[in-house]
Every structure is written in C-alpha cells, then in structure tokens.
N, C-alpha and C positions, 0 to 999 in steps of 0.2 A: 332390776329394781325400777321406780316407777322414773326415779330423775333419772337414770341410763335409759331408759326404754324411750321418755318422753321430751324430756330435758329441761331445763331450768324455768323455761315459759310453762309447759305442757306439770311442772311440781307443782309452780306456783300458782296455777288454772285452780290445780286441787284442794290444794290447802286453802286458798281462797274462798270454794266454795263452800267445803266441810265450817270454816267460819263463819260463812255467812248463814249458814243453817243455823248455825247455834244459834243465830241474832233473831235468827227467824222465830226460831224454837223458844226464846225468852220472849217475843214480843207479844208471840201468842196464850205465854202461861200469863203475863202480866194482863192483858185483856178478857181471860177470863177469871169469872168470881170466884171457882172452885181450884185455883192452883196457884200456888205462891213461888216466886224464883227464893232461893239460898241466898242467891248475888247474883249481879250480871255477869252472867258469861266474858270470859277473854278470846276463850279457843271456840272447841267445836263439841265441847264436854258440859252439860247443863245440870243443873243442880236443880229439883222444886220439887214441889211435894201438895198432896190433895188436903182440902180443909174444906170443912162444914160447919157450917155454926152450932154453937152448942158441944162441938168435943172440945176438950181437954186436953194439953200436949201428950197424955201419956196415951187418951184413946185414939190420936191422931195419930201418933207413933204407932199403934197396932193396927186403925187403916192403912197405913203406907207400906208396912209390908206385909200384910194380905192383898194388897192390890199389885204388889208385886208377882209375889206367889204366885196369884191365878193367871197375872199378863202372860209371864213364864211356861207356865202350865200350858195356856193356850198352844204355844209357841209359834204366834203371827211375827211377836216383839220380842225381844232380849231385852231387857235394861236391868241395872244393879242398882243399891242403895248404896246408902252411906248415910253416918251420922257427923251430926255438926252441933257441938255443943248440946249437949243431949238431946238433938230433934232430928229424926229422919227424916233422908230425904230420899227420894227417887233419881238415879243420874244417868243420865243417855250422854253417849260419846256416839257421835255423829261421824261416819269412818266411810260410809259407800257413795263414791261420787254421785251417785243415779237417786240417791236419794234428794225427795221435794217435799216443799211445802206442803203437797198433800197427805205424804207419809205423814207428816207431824201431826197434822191434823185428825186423822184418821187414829195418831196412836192417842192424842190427848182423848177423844169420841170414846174411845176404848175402854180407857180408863174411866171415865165418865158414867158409862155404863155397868160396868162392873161392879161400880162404888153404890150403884143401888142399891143391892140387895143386901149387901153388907150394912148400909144405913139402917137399911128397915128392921134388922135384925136388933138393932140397939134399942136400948131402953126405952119408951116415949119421950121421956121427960129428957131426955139425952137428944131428941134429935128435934127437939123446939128451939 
C-alpha cells in the first residue's frame, strides 16, 4: 500500500496534492465564464458543469451529459456526472499524483471545444 511503501510523510505528500488539485480544479472553473462549480471542493472530487447563455436547466442538463458522452468516447478523459437537486453536473476525482495544472486545463480546453458544435446545433433563438 502506498502508507507502507511510502509512509506517513510520503501519504500525506499525496493526499496533499490530490487536494490541492481540486483547489486548483475549482479556481479554474470559477474563472471561467462557461463553467459553474456545484460548491467548493473539500477533497480532491470537483463538482461543475458547462453553461451558455440562453439554455435552460433542462437543455443544460442535456449539454452536460453529451459533453460527457463524447469526453468519454474520446477516451483522452474519464470523468462521470452526477445530479444535485435536478441539475447535472460533471465530477472529476482527482486520484494520479503526476497529475497538474496543465492536465486541468487541457481537460476544461476539451470540453470547451466540444460544446461547439453541440451549441450550433440548437435552435437560433436558443443560443442568443
């Protein structure tokens, strides 16, 4: 295990960082326009979800997990949803020590792009 292998400094290294990712992970959804946090983060587990102006919670609920779907599909990213009081969201649990700031970034970029084409696909008068 990793506390036998490492030991109570070398766990708490870990767990440290996996946290402090998450902080990272929320600071970044909060600064941009297109992602909302659930709540802030405690652990290493992030809750948010994508918005556009002009949707709807029910058509934001069906962006969110199409933007799932395809992250998946790709298979660069793993992440699962979860609902919270009838609104999806998107949730990353942050688990590989080697992961950085720029993975996060890269994966929110991801997403970002993805949600194009899905945008354009909606009604006009839906995506004013």
């Amino acid at each position: 295990t990793l506390l036998h292998q490492y030991g109570s400094a070398g766990f708490d290294a870990f767990v440290t960082h996996l946290y402090d990712m998450g902080k990272v992970f929320a600071a970044k959804i909060v600064e941009h326009p297109n992602f909302e946090l659930a709540l802030a983060p405690q652990t290493n587990i992030v809750c948010f979800r994508y918005v556009a102006p002009g949707l709807d919670l029910a058509a934001l609920n069906i962006l969110n997990e199409q933007l799932r779907t395809a992250l998946v599909q790709e298979g660069d990213f793993y992440i699962v949803q979860t609902k919270l009081r009838g609104t999806h969201y998107l949730r990353v649990t942050i688990m590989n020590p080697k992961t950085t700031e720029e993975h996060i970034t890269e994966l929110l970029k991801h997403l970002k792009k993805l949600s194009v084409p899905m945008l354009e696909k909606r009604p006009s008068h839906i995506n004013q």
